[in-house]
Each structure stands twice: as structure tokens, then as C-alpha cells.
C-alpha positions as CSV (number, residue, x, y, z in Angstrom):
1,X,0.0,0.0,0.0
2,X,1.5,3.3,-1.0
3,X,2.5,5.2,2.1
4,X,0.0,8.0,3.8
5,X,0.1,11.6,2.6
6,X,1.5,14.2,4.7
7,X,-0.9,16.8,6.2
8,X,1.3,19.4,4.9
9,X,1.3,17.5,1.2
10,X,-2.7,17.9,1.2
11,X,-2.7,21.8,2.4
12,X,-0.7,23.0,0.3
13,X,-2.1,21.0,-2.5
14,X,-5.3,22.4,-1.6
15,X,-3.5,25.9,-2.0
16,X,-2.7,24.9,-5.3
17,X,-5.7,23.4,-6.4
18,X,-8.0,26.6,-5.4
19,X,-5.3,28.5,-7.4
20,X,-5.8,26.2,-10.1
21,X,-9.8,27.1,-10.0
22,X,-9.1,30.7,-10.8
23,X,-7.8,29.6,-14.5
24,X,-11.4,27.7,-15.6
25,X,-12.7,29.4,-18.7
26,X,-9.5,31.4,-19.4
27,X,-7.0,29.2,-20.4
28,X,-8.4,26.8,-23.0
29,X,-7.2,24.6,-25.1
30,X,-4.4,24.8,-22.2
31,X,-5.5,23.2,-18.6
32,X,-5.9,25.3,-15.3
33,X,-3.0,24.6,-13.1
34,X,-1.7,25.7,-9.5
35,X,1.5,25.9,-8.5
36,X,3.0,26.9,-4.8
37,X,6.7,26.7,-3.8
38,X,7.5,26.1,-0.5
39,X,10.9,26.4,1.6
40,X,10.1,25.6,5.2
41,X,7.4,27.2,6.6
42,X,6.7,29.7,4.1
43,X,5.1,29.7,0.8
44,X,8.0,31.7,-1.8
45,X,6.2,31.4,-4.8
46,X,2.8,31.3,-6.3
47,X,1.2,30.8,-10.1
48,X,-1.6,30.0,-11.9
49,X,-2.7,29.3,-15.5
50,X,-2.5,32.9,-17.0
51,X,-5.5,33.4,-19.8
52,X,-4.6,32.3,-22.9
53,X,-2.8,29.5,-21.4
54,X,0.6,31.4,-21.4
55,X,3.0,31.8,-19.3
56,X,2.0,28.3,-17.1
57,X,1.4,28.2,-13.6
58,X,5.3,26.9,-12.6
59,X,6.6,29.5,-14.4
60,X,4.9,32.4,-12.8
61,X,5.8,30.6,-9.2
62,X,9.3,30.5,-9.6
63,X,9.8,34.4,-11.1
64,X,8.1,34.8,-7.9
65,X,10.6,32.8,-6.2
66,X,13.4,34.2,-7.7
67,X,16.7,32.6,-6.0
68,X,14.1,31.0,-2.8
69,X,12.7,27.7,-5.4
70,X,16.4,26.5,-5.0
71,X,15.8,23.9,-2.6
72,X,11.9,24.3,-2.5
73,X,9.2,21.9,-2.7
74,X,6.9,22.7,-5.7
75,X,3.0,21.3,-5.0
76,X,1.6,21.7,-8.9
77,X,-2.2,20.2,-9.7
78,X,-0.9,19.0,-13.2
79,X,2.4,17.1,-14.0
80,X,4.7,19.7,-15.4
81,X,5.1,19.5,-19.0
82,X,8.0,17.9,-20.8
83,X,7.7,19.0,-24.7
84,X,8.4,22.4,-26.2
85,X,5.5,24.1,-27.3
86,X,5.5,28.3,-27.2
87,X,7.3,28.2,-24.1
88,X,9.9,25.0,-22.9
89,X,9.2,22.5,-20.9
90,X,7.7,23.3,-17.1
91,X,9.8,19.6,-15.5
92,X,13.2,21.7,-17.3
93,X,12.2,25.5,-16.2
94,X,12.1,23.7,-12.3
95,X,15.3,21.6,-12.8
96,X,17.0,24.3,-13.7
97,X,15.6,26.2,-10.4
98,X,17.1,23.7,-8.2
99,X,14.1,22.8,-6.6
100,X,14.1,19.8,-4.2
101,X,11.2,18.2,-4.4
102,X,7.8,18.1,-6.7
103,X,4.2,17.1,-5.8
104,X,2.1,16.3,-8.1
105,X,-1.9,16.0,-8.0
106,X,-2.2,14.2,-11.0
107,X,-0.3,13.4,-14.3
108,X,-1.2,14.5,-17.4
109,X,-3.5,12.6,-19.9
110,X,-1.8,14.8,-22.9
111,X,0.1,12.2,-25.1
112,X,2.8,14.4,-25.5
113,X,3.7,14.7,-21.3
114,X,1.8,11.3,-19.6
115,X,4.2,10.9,-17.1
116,X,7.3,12.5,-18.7
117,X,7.3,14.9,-16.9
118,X,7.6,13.0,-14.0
119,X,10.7,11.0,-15.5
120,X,12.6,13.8,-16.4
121,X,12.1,15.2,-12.9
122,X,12.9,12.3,-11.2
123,X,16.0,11.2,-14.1
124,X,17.3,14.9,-12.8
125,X,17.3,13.5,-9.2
126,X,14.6,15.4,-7.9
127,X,11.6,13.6,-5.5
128,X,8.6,12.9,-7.1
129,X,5.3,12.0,-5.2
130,X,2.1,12.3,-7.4
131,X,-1.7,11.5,-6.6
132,X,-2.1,13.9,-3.6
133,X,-5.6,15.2,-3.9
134,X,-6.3,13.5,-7.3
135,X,-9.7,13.2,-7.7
136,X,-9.9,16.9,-7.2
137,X,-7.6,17.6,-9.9
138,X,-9.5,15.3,-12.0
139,X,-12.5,17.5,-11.1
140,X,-11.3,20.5,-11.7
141,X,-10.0,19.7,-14.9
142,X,-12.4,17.7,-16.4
143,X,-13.0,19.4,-19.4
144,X,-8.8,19.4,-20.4
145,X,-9.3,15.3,-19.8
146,X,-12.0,15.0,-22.2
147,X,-10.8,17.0,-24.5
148,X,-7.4,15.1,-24.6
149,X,-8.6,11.7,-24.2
150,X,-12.2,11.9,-26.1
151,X,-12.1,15.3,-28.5
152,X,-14.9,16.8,-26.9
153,X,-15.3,19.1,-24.1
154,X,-17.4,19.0,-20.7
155,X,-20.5,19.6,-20.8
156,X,-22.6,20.9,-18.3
157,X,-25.8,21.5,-18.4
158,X,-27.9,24.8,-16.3
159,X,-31.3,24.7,-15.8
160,X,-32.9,27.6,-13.7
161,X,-36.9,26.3,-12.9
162,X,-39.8,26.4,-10.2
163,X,-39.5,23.5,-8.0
164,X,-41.5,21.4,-10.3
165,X,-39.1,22.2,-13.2
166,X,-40.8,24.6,-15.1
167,X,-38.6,27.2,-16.7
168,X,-42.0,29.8,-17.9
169,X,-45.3,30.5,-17.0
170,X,-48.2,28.6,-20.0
171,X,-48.0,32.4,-21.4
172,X,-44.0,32.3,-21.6
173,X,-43.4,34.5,-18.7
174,X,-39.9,33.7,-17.2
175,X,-37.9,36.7,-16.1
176,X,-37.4,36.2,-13.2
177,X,-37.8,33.0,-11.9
178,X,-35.0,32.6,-9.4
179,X,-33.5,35.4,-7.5
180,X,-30.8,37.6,-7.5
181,X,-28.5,35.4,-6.0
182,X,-28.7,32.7,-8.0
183,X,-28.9,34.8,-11.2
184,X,-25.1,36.1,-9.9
185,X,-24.0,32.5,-9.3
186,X,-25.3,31.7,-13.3
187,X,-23.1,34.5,-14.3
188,X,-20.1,32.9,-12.5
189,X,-20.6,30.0,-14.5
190,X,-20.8,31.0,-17.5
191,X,-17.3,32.7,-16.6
192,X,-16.1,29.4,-15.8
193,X,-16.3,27.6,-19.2
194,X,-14.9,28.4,-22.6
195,X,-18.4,28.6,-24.4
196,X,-22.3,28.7,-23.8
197,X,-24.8,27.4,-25.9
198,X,-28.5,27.3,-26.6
199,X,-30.6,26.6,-29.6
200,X,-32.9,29.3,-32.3
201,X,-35.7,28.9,-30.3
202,X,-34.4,30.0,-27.2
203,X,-32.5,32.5,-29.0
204,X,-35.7,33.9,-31.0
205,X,-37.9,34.4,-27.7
206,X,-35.4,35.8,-25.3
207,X,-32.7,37.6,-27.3
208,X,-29.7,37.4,-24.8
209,X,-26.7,38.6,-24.9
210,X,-25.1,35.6,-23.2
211,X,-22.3,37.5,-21.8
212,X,-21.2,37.3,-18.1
213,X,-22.8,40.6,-16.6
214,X,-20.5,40.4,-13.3
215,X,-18.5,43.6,-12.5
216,X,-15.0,43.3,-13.6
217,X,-16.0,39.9,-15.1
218,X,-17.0,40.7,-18.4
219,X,-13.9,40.4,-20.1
220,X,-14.5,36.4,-18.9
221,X,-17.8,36.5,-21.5
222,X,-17.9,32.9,-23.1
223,X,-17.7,31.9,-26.8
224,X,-21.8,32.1,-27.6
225,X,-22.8,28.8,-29.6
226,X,-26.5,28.8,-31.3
227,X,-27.9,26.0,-32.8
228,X,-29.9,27.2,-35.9
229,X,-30.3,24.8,-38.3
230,X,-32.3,27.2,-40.8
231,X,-30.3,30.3,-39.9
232,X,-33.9,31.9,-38.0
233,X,-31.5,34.1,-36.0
234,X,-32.4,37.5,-36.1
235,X,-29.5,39.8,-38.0
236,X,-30.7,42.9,-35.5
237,X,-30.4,40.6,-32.0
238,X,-27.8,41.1,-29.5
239,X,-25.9,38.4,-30.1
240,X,-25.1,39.3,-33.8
241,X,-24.8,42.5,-33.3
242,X,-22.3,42.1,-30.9
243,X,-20.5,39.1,-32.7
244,X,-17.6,41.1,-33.8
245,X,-16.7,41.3,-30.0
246,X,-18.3,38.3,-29.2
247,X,-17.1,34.9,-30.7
248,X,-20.2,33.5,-32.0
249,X,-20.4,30.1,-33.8
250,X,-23.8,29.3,-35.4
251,X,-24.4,25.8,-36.2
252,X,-26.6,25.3,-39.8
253,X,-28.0,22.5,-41.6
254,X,-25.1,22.7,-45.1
255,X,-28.5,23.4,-47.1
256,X,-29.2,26.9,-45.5
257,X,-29.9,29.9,-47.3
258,X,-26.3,31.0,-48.7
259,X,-27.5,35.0,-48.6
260,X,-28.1,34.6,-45.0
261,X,-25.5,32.8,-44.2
262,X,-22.9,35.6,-46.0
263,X,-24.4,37.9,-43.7
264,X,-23.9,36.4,-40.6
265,X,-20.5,36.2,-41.5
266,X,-20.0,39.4,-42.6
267,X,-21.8,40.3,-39.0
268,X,-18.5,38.0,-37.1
269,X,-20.4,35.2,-36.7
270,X,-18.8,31.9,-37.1
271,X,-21.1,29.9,-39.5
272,X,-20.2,26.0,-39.4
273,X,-22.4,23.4,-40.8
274,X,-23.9,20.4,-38.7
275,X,-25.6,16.9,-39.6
276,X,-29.1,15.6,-38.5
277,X,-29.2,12.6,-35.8
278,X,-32.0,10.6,-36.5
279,X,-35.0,12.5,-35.0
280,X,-33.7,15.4,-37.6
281,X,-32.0,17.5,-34.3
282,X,-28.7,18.7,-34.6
283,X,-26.1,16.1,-33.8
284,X,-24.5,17.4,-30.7
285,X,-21.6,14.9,-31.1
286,X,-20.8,16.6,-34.0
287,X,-21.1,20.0,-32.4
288,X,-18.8,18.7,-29.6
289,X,-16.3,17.8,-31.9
290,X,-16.2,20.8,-34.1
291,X,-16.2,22.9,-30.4
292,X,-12.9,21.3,-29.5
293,X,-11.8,21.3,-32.8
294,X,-11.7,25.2,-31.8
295,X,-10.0,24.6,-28.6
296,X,-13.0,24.6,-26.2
297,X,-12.4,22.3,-23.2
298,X,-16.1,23.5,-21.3
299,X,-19.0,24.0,-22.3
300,X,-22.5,25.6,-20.5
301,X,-25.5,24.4,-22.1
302,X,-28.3,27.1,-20.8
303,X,-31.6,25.7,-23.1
304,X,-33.8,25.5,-24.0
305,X,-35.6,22.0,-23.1
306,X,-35.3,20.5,-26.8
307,X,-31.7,21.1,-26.7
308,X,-31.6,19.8,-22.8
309,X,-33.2,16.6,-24.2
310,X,-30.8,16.1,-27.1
311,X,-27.5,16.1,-25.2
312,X,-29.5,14.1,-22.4
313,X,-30.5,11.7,-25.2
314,X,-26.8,11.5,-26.6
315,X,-25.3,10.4,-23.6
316,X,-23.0,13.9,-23.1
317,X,-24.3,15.7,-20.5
318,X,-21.2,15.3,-18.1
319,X,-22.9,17.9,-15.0
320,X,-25.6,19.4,-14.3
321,X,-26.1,22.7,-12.5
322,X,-30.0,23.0,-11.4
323,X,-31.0,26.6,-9.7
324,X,-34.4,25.6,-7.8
325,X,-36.8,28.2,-7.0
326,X,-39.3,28.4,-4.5
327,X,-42.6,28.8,-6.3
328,X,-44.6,26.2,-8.2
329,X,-45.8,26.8,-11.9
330,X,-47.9,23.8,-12.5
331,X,-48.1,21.4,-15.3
332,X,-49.2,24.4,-17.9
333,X,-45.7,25.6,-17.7
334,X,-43.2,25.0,-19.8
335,X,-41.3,21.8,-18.6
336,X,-37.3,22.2,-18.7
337,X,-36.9,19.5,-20.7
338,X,-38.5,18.2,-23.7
339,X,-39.6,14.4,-23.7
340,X,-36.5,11.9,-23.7
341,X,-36.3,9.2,-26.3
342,X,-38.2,6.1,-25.0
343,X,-36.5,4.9,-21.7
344,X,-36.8,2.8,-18.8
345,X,-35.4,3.4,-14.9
346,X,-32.6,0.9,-16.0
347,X,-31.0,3.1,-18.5
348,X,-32.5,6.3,-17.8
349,X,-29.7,8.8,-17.3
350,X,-28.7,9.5,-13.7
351,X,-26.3,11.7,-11.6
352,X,-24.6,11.7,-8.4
353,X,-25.5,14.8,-6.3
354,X,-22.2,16.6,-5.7
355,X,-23.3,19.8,-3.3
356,X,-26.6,21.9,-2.2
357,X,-26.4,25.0,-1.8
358,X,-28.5,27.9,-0.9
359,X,-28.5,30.7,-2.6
360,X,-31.4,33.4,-1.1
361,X,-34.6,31.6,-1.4
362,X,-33.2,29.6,-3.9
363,X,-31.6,26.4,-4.1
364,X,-28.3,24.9,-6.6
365,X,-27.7,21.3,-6.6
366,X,-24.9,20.3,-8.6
367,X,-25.1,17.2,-10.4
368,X,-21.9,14.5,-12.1
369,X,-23.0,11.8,-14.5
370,X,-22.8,8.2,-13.0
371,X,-20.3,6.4,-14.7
């Protein structure tokens, strides 16, 4: 049995790790990392995944450091990389520091690094422990796994409804549903992934913006994906007008109308074509695919209930983020999802309830897909 880990091991990999949080839906295609050096008793050096993905998280931890990393321990979420990409290799850049010691949360599932990193630390003498807090590295970067190991990236879908799941009124009256509160903590989501998507319909009746309305946040506004098979987006909504800011990618059946589709591109929207599945719905595999073909590692899926159904249906919904309020709309209101394809209780999806929280009057319950 491998031996226990230190107390000290798992705080300061929990420094790391909550460090490591502060990259999600900034650094795609690159993973959010944490890094803390530590000499003694005191923390020397500190980094995180800058946006962009550049410079990485050991890098900024030992300029910090300066001459103090000689002799540190370095507590890093990811395995430090090992290939030269823009910038060299992480495992070399703390070699080269003289630090003493690295732990590691996890390795990484890149093809390039997976465990190299780790050799050419340990080949350089330096002591190596990985695994310390794993599964919350694994957690945190979830969508950088799936995107390496299964070209597509994470998918979580919001719902915000009544406590009977009813996201409008029989009449379409929806605003506002759930309170401030957990309209804030939606915004912070949608800063936490890469990209946000909904479908025409949703798009038609509403016309959001789909930014991230948080003070000082808005820079952190997702890429906004619409599924629109005929092109029925409006050229006057917000979202095209505001494309050339924006990233927006439009998904369209290949047979739309080539005059429309010009000028939605001339608007800055990012017009890609998408199949049918075989209830004639977008195929959302192909969707993910063509997402992380663009480097997205997370995505928010915010509605409406067709487009809830279809990634339910598929088998890629990987989370789910449910805002519960406290009033009841009754079976005249619109349901937040759209029927499933035919199903029984044995292979109905289902999810493991990660956390409850309160938010006002409100209630989020977080949601992972059973293996």
C-alpha cells in the first residue's frame, strides 16, 4: 500500500488546487494549473494558468521565487510538462531552479507529457510524489481530460426552474424566476467555461446577450454557440450585433440559405455546418467535436428544453447545475426539458449529487453523470 500523505502534502495542495480554479474558462485549449513553492514554513512562490494559457502556472511561481525555489518543494495540480510548445518544458524550467522536491496531484492525460514529466524530474534526481488530492484535480480539470482523451469538451448542463421544473409560465413569462442570488451565481458559470450554448428557439424568444454581466467579469464572456439549423437568427439581436466582439459560432443545416449565411458572417459570426441525428436534431456529437476542434475544453448548455433533451439523449451531459426556486408553476408551464427518447429506470440517465447549496430563497444542486 502506498505510504499515507503528509498533512502538509494535502494543504498545500489544496492551496494549489484553489489557485488552479481561478484559470477555468480562461485558459483553454491549455489546462488550469496551481503551482506553490514552498521552503520551510513559508510559501515563496505562487502561479496559476494565465489566460490564454501562457505563461503556465510553474513559471509564474518560480519568477516569484526568484533565488528562494532553490531547494523548494513545488506542490503543482498537473504534472509539469515535458515537450516544447510556445514556451519550454515546465519539468526543465524547475530543474533548472534547483528545486528539491515536486508534488504532483495528477499526471497528465496529454500524449505528449503522460508521465514524462515526472521521469525527467525524477532522471534529474529530484523527488517525485504524485496522486495527492487526485480526484480533485481530475474535477477541476475535467474538461482538459476529455478533451485530450475523447475530443470533446465537458458539458454541463444549467437549468434555472420552479420546484417542479418549469422554466415559464403557460404564457412564456420567465424573467425572473430565481433570485438575484442565484442569477449572480449563473453568471459565474458562464465565466467558468470556454463557451455557452442554446438553440434558435431560445434565441428567437429571449434575445440574450449571453455575456457574463459580473462587475470586472465581463472580459471572462464565453464563446456564444447557437444552434440554428435554418439560420432563424435574427441579423438585428444582440448576439449578432455584438459578434464582432463576441465569438459567436452558429451551427446550420449545409442546405441553408447561402445569402443569410454571408451575412452572418459578414456580421463576425462563425457559421459552421452540422448533420441531422435521427429524430432530424442537430447532432450534438458533431457540435462537440467541431467545439474542440476550436479549442473549447467546457462548455454551458443554458436551453432550451429541446436542446436539454438532445444532449441528455446522446449520452453527453457530463454535469448538471439545477437553480431551484421556490414557487410552483404547474403542469401548464413549460417543462425544462423536452420528452427523452423512449426509456426505462434501468437506462434512464442519472447523476450523483455533488453539493446543495443555498442561494437566497433559492436552491443549486450540482449534479456528475454516473459512470
Amino acid at each position: 500500500m502506498p505510504a499515507p500523505t503528509a498533512p502538509e502534502d494535502r494543504q498545500h495542495m489544496h492551496h494549489a488546487l484553489r489557485l488552479a480554479r481561478r484559470g477555468l474558462g480562461r485558459t483553454a485549449p491549455n489546462p488550469a494549473v496551481g503551482c506553490i513553492l514552498v521552503k520551510g514554513r513559508h510559501v515563496v512562490g505562487r502561479g496559476w494558468t494565465a489566460p490564454g494559457g501562457r505563461p503556465h502556472a510553474e513559471t509564474m511561481a518560480l519568477a516569484q521565487a526568484g533565488a528562494a525555489a532553490t531547494g523548494a518543494t513545488a506542490y503543482v495540480s498537473l504534472e509539469p510538462c515535458s515537450h516544447h510548445g510556445e514556451t519550454p518544458p515546465c519539468a526543465d524550467a524547475l530543474i533548472a531552479a534547483g528545486v528539491a522536491r515536486v508534488v504532483v496531484a495528477m499526471t497528465d492525460p496529454d500524449s505528449r507529457v503522460d508521465g514524462q514529466g515526472l521521469a525527467r524530474l525524477r532522471d534529474a534526481g529530484i523527488g517525485v510524489d504524485a496522486g495527492v488530492l487526485e480526484s480533485t484535480a481530475r474535477d477541476i480539470n475535467a474538461g482538459f481530460i476529455l478533451h485530450r482523451t475523447a475530443d470533446r469538451p465537458l458539458v454541463t448542463l444549467k437549468v434555472a426552474s420552479s420546484m417542479d421544473g418549469r422554466i415559464a409560465t403557460a404564457s412564456g413569462e420567465s424573467q425572473w424566476i430565481t433570485g438575484s442570488e442565484a442569477r449572480a451565481s449563473g453568471h459565474m458559470l458562464r465565466a467558468t467555461h470556454d463557451a455557452i450554448l442554446i438553440g434558435a428557439g431560445t434565441a428567437m424568444a429571449d434575445d440574450p446577450e449571453l455575456t457574463c454581466r459580473l462587475p470586472g467579469l465581463e472580459p471572462q464572456s464565453p464563446t456564444r454557440v447557437v444552434l440554428d439549423r435554418q439560420l432563424r437568427l435574427s441579423l438585428t439581436g444582440r448576439m449578432v450585433r455584438s459578434a464582432a466582439t463576441t465569438p459567436l459560432i452558429i451551427f446550420a443545416d449545409r442546405a441553408c440559405d447561402p445569402a443569410r449565411r454571408n451575412a452572418l458572417i459578414d456580421a463576425g459570426a462563425d457559421v459552421r455546418h452540422v448533420t441531422a441525428d435521427d429524430a432530424e436534431r442537430p447532432d450534438v456529437g458533431h457540435v462537440l467535436h467541431s467545439l474542440a476542434s476550436s479549442g473549447i475544453t467546457r462548455l454551458l448548455v443554458e436551453g432550451g428544453g429541446r436542446v436539454a433533451a438532445s444532449f441528455l439523449d446522446a449520452g453527453l451531459v457530463d454535469r448538471v447545475c439545477w437553480y431551484r426556486a421556490g414557487l410552483v408553476l404547474g403542469g401548464a408551464g413549460l417543462p425544462a426539458l423536452a420528452a427523452l427518447d423512449d426509456t426505462t429506470l434501468a437506462d434512464a440517465p442519472r447523476f450523483q449529487r455533488m453539493t446543495t447549496i443555498p442561494l437566497g430563497d433559492d436552491l443549486l444542486e450540482t449534479w456528475r453523470r454516473q459512470a
